[in-house]
Steps between C-alpha positions, in 0.01 A plus 500: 500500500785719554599472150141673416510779671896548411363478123200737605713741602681486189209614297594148341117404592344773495592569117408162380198526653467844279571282200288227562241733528534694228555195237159357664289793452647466141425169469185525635374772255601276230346167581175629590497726110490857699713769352806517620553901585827638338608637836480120661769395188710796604512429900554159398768557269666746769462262795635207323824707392609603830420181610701326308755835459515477922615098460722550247717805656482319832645172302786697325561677834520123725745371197765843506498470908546113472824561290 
């Protein structure tokens, strides 16, 4: 549990939870044949970036300290 709450207060969490969100509202929209509001695409597109962006700096930053 301590592991949680270390990741928690990483925002490590917290942001997935952002992007799991996000995606499902997506996904949601599209299954049930609702429009999909431009403005959803672009938060999605945004959130998934940094996402992603965050894990990939955080990578390259583990790998230069490792060396």
């Amino acid at each position: 549990m301590g592991a949680f709450w270390e990741m928690f207060n990483k925002s490590t969490i917290m942001s997935g939870f952002i992007v799991v969100l996000c995606i499902g509202s997506l996904c949601y929209l599209a299954v049930t044949g609702q429009a999909i509001p431009q403005i959803l695409v672009d938060l999605n597109l945004i959130v998934v970036s940094f996402f992603f962006g965050a894990k990939s700096a955080t990578t390259e930053f583990q790998v230069r300290a490792n060396k």
